[in-house]
Structure formats: structure tokens, C-alpha cells
N, C-alpha and C positions, 0 to 999 in steps of 0.2 A: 634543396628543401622546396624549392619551387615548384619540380617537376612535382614531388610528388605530391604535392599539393591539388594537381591538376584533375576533374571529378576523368572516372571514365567515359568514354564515350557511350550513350544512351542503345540499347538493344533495337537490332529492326526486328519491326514491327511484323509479326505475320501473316498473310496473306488471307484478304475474310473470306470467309466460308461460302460457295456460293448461296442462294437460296433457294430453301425448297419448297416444291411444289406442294399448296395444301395435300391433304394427306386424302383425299375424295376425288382429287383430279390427277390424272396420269396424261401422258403424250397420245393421243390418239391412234397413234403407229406402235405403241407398246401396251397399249390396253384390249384394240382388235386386232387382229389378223386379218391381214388385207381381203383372204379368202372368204371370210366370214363379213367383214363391212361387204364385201359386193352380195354376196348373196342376202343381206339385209336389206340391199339396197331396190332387189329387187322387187321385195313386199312393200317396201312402205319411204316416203320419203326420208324420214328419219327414225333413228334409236337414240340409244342415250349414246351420240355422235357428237361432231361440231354442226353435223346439219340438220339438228332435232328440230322440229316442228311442234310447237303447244297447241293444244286446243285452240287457245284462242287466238292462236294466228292463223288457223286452218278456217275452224268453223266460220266465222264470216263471209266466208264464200268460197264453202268444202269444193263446189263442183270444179273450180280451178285443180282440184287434184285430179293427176291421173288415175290412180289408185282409189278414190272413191268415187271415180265414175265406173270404172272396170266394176269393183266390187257392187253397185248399184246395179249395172248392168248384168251379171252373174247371178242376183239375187233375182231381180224380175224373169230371165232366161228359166230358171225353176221353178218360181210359183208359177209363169206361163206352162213348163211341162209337166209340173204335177195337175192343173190344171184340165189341161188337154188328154192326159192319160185318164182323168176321172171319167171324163165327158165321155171315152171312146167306152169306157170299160163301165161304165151305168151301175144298177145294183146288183151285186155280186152277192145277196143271199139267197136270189132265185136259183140261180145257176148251182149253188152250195147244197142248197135242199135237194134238185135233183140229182147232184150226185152221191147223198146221202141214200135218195131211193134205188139209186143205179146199184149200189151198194147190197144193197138188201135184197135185189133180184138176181143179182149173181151169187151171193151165198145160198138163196133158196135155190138157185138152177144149176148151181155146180159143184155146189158142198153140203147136200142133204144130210150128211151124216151130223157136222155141227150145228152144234145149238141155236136156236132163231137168236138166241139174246147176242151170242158171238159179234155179230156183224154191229151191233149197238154198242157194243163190247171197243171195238175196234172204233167205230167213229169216234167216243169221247175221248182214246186216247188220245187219238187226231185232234183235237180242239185244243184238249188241256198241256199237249208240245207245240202247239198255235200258241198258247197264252203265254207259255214257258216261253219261247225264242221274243215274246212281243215286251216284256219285262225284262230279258237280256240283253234286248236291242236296244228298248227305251237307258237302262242304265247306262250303257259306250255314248248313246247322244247326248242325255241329259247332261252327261259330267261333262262332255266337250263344250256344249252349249253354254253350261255356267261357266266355264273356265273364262270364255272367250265376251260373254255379258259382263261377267265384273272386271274381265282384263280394259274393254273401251270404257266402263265407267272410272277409271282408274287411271285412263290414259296410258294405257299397255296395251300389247300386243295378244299375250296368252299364248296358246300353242300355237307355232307357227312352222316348226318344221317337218316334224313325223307325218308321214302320208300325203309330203305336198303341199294340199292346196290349205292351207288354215291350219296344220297340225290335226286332221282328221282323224286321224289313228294313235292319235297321242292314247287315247282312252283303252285302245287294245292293247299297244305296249305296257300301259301301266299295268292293266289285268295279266299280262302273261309276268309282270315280273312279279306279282304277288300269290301270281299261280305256284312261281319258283321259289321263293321265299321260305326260309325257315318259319316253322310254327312253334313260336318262343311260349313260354307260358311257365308262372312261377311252379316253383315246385310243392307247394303247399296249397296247390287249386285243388278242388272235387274235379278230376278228369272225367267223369262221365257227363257229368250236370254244366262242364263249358263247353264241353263239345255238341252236349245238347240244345243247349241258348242259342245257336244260329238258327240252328233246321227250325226250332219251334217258334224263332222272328220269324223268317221267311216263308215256310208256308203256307201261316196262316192269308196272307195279303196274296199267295197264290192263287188261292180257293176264292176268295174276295171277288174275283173278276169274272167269277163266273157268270151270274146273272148281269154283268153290263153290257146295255143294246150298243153295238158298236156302228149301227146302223141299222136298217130294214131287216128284221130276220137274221142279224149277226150277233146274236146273244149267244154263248154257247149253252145256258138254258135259260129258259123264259122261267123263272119261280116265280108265282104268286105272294111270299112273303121274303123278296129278293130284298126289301131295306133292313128285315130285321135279320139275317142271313147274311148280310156285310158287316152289320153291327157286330153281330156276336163272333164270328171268324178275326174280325178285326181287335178285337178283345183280349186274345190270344197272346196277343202278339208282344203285350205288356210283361206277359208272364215269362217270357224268353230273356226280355232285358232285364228284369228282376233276377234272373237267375242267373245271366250272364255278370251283374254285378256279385251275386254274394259266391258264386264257384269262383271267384279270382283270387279270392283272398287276399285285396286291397281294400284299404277302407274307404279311398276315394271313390272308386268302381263301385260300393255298393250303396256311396252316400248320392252316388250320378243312378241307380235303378230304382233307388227308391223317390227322391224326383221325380224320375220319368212317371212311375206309379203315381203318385202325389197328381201332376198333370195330364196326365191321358186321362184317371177319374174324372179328375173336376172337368176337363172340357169337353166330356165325351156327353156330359150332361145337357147344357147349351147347344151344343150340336144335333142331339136329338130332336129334341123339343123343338128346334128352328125348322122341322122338319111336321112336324102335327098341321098346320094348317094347310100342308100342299099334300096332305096324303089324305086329309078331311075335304079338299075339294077334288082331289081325282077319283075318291071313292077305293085304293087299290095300295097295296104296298108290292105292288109289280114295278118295276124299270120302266119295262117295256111300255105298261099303260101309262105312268104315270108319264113318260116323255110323247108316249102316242096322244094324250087327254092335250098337248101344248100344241097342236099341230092346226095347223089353221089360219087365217088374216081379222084381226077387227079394221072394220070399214072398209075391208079389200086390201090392202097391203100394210097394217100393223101387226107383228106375230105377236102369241096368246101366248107369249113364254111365261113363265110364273116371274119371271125377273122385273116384269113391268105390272103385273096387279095392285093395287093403289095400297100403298102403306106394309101389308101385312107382306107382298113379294120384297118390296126392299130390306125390310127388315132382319128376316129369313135368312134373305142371301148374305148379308152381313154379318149376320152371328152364324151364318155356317161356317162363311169364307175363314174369319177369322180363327175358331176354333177348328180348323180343318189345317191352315196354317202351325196351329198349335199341336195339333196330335201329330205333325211330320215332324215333330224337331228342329221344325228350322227358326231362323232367326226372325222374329225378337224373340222367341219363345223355345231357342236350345237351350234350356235349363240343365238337361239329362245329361248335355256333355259339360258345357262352361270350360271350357279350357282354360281361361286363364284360375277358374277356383278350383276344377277337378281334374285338371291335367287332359285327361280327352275324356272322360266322364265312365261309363258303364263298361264300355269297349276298351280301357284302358292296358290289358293286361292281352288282349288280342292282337294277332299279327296275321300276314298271308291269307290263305281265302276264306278263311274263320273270317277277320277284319272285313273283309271287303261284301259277304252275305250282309253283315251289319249297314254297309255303303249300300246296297243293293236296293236290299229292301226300302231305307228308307227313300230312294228317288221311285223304288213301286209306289209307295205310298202319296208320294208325289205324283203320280200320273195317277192313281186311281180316285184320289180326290179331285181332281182336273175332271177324272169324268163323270164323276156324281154333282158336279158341279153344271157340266153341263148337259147331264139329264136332269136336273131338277128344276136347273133354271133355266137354261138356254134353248129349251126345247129337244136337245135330241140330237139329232139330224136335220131335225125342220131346217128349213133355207131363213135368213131373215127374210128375203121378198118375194113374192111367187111366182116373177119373173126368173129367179133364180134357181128354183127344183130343179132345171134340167142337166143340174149338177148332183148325184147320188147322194144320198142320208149321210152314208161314210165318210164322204169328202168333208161335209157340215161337219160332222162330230171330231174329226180329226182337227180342224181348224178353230172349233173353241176350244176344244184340249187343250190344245200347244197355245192357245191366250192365254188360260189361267196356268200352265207350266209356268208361262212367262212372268207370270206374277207373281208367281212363288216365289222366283228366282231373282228376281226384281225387290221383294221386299227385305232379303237377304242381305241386299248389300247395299240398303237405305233407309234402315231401321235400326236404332239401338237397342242390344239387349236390357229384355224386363231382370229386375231383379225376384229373390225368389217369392219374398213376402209379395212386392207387387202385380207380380204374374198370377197368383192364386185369389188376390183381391178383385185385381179385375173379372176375374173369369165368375165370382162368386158374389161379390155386389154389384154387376152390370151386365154381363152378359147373361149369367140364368135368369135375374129378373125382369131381363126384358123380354125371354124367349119365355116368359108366363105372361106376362103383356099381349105379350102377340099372339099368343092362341086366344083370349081371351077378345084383340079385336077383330079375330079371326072369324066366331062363332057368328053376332049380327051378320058380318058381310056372307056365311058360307049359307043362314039362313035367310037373307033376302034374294041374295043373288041364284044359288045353286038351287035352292028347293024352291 
């Protein structure tokens, strides 16, 4: 009775489980490929490694890197050769003019039979596949450029391996693979009227660029009513996105064009008007004159930009920049896509080069406000010092350009989106009312000063 009495003996215990690794961190040796950490290694001292570097362990004193001296180095080595290639290569609309006349004497001397207008014929096409390839070029940079702008503010890298050096050609890759792309589109679209929405975005913002002085006698026409001739081309261009929302036949796609409409209206209002007191004192709604009227030094080395005219030049520039900011789409002022309220907004239902005319355009539209911006206010071409003209008009106007790109791109990724109601208040109790403001302190100063 005793034995059995006896408890049994107690169960061993099982062996604990070892621990595992949060579920965000992996073994270094199983998360990279050794092949892949080296050639990381070669860009930058760290990735998301064991040998990551923060910001703020670098910037206190970046120059200890190798890599931000190299990359310092590479960056000055360019602006010294685009630099130097300006200097040798001087104004390049002389030279253009006279090969336009070369032109016209070899069709009078060796092709009597066609038309005198032929040979005129043939130069605009030359300009307008100048403008065409300078809008196809701008968009492969632009998107590289941004990628790689909000990648350092973000503390990223961006594209780093396509084409080498930076991921250079990440931007052509992308276009060839949306070249290849199926063109998806629900079955209940108007297929004429979506196929038509790109061409009639695109373009208009083509034609746009006509009258812009891209230096000395680089305008591919000089108009005499070249602002109102951007405005109205530029107008167009709403009616594309409208249509590309309601031929989808999505509700979101058409609740993102009518938006856009909603805002192109309202800020294309303000942006006008921001525009009356510099067209009242250059006397001209020409480009050309109106950046040739900025050309000149007060007291020998101040330029006459409209940017610096007391009160009514800042103003201007301000309610243009902003509402010029607004009519690209871009942020605070993507209302038309809002992706997290309308999924990708207008262009929702588009895929392939359909999609990407939509991407295209809008970084045109980005480069052609850059340079209304600095013909309006930045003079032009003009040099800031007059020590400096020995540098060609082109060079100037390419180098504010790509500032206000820069700002564009810049506000994008450090600014919160407006909501809708507040987007359309702004632009309607503060920016119209001040660009009446402004013409009105515009008139004393155009009637003491100009007349």
C-alpha cells in the first residue's frame, strides 16, 4: 500500500524556446547579400547596415566623409564645365539667325521651284522638335532630380544604381517600362474622350513655350501679346483633366477633375492680376520686352529686376509664385490627385504612356512657370552684376530656371497639404485681394516714377 501510495515522479521540463529576433531586425548576413553590401559600400558609408550613419552623426562635420567630399568635388568639376562651355560658346542666337538666313538662300538658290514660305516652313518645325526634345529632356531630369532631393531630405539615398553614377537613368528605365506596359482602362470608359485627355493636357503647355526668350534672340517667336497667348493655351489644358476624369467612369476620377477645375479657375485669377503692374510699367505684353525693359544696373551694379521694385515687385512675385505653384499640382496644392481621398485623383483609371503624358506634362508645367518666373522677375538673362555678362543671356536664364525648379521641388516635400475648403479660401480671401491691392499701389508709383 505504501508503494502505491508513492506520487509519480514530476515530467521534465521542456527545453525553452530560443528567442527571437524582433520581427524588423534580421542577421545582417541574411538580410544582404554580401555582393550587394559591397557595392553599397561603395556609394556611401552606410545603408540600413550595422554601419549606418545618421545625419546627425555625419553633418557635424560632413567633410570627414569621403563620399561628401568626392560628391562636392563632382558637383563643382560641373558647374566649372558647364561654366566654361558657356564662356567659349557666347550667344548662340546670333549664330541661329544666321543660319536661318543660310537657309532661305539656299532654297532661293537651289530650289526655285518651291515655295518662298517652304524654307519658313521647315525652320518652325526645327524649333517646335527643339521644344519638343527640351520638355522630354526636362521630364527624365526633373523626376531624377526630385527623386534624389526628397531621397537626402529623408535621409535616403534615392536612385543609386541604374546608369552608375546616382541612378541616372533610373528615369529612362521607368519610361521604357511604361512604354511596355499594358494600357488597362475599365470597360465602361468613353474610349475616344480618354484617349483624348492626354493629347489635349499635353499640348497645350507645348505651344506655351513658344514666345519664351530663352536668351538673346532664343525665343522661337517674339509675340507681341506672348502673356496673353500663355494664359489662354495654358487654359486648355484644364479641359483635358476634366475629361480625363469623367471618360473613366470612376467617381473618384471625376470628383479629382472637377477639383482641378475648381483650382486652376480660382488661381489662375491672382496670378494674372499679380501680373498688371509689370506689364503697366514695361508698356508691352511681349517676353521679350518685358525681360529686355529689366536689363540694366541702379547705381552701376544693382539689377532693375521687377523682383526688387519697392513693395508692388515683391508682392507680384509672391502671389505669382504661389499661385503658379498651385496651377502645377503640386504640393500643398495637389488637391486634383489627393491620394490618400481620391486614390490618385483624375488619372486614376490610366496606366502606360497614357499615365505618364499626365507625369509629363505636369513637370512641363513646372519648367515653364520657372521661366515666366524668371522673365518676369529675374530679368531674363540679364547677369545679376555687370561684371558678369561675359557669361551669355542663356547661361543666366538656365540658372534661375533650375532655382525656382528647385523650389518647387522643395516645397513638395516641406509643406502640408491644404485641405479643399481651405485651399479655395486662401486663394479667394487673400491672394485675389491683395493682387487688387497691388495694382492699385501700383498706379501712384507707375504715374510718378514711369511718366
Amino acid at each position: 500500500m505504501a508503494e502505491l501510495a508513492t506520487p509519480p515522479p514530476p515530467p521534465t521540463p521542456a527545453p525553452a524556446p530560443a528567442p527571437k529576433p524582433p520581427a524588423n531586425v534580421m542577421p545582417p548576413e541574411k538580410a544582404v547579400p554580401a555582393g550587394i553590401r559591397k557595392v553599397f559600400a561603395k556609394h556611401t558609408e552606410g545603408t540600413l547596415l550595422p554601419n549606418r550613419l545618421w545625419p546627425t552623426d555625419v553633418w557635424p562635420n560632413p567633410w570627414k566623409s569621403a563620399s561628401y567630399r568626392r560628391g562636392a568635388l563632382v558637383l563643382s568639376a560641373l558647374i566649372l564645365a558647364g561654366t566654361g562651355a558657356a564662356f567659349f560658346l557666347r550667344e548662340i542666337g546670333v549664330p541661329l539667325a544666321a543660319l536661318r538666313e543660310t537657309l532661305h538662300r539656299f532654297a532661293e538658290a537651289n530650289l526655285p521651284q518651291v515655295p518662298s514660305w517652304a524654307a519658313e516652313a521647315v525652320w518652325i518645325l526645327a524649333k517646335a522638335l527643339v521644344v519638343l526634345h527640351i520638355i522630354l529632356f526636362n521630364g527624365l531630369f526633373l523626376v531624377w532630380w526630385e527623386r534624389k532631393i526628397s531621397a537626402h531630405m529623408q535621409s535616403r539615398l534615392g536612385p543609386i544604381f541604374t546608369g552608375k553614377w546616382h541612378g541616372v537613368l533610373q528615369t529612362a528605365a521607368d519610361g521604357i517600362k511604361l512604354l511596355l506596359k499594358e494600357d488597362a482602362a475599365p470597360k465602361e470608359k468613353d474610349s475616344w474622350l480618354h484617349s483624348l485627355a492626354p493629347a489635349l493636357v499635353f499640348v497645350p503647355v507645348l505651344i506655351c513655350f513658344t514666345p519664351v526668350p530663352w536668351g538673346r534672340d532664343l525665343e522661337a517667336a517674339n509675340l507681341d501679346a506672348g502673356v496673353l497667348y500663355i494664359f489662354a493655351w495654358a487654359g486648355l489644358s484644364v479641359l483635358g483633366i476634366v475629361l480625363a476624369g469623367w471618360a473613366s467612369a470612376n467617381k473618384y476620377s471625376l470628383l479629382g477633375g472637377l477639383r482641378s477645375a475648381a483650382q486652376f479657375v480660382s488661381y489662375e485669377l491672382p496670378r494674372s492680376f499679380s501680373l498688371v503692374p509689370l506689364i503697366a510699367i514695361a508698356g508691352s505684353l511681349s517676353l521679350t520686352k518685358i525681360a529686355g525693359y529689366q536689363e540694366g544696373y541702379w547705381f552701376g551694379f544693382f539689377p532693375k529686376w521687377f523682383l526688387f521694385y519697392p513693395v508692388v515687385g515683391q508682392i507680384s512675385f509672391v502671389i505669382f509664385l504661389i499661385a503658379s505653384v498651385a496651377e502645377t499640382n503640386r504640393t500643398p496644392f495637389d488637391i486634383a490627385e489627393a491620394e490618400s481621398e481620391l486614390v490618385g485623383g483624375f488619372h486614376t483609371e490610366y496606366s502606360g504612356m497614357k499615365f505618364s503624358i499626365f507625369f509629363l506634362t505636369e513637370y512641363a508645367y513646372v519648367l515653364l512657370a520657372s521661366c515666366l518666373l524668371t522673365t518676369f522677375f529675374m530679368g531674363g538673362g540679364a547677369a545679376p552684376l555687370p561684371f558678369l555678362s561675359v557669361l551669355p543671356s542663356w547661361f543666366w536664364f538656365l540658372g534661375k530656371t533650375l532655382f525656382f525648379m528647385f523650389c518647387f521641388l522643395w516645397f513638395r516635400w516641406t509643406f502640408p497639404r491644404f485641405k479643399i475648403d481651405r485651399l479655395l479660401d486662401f486663394n479667394w480671401k487673400f491672394l485675389l485681394p491683395w493682387s487688387f491691392v497691388n495694382i492699385v499701389l501700383a498706379l501712384p508709383y507707375i504715374y510718378l516714377w514711369k511718366l
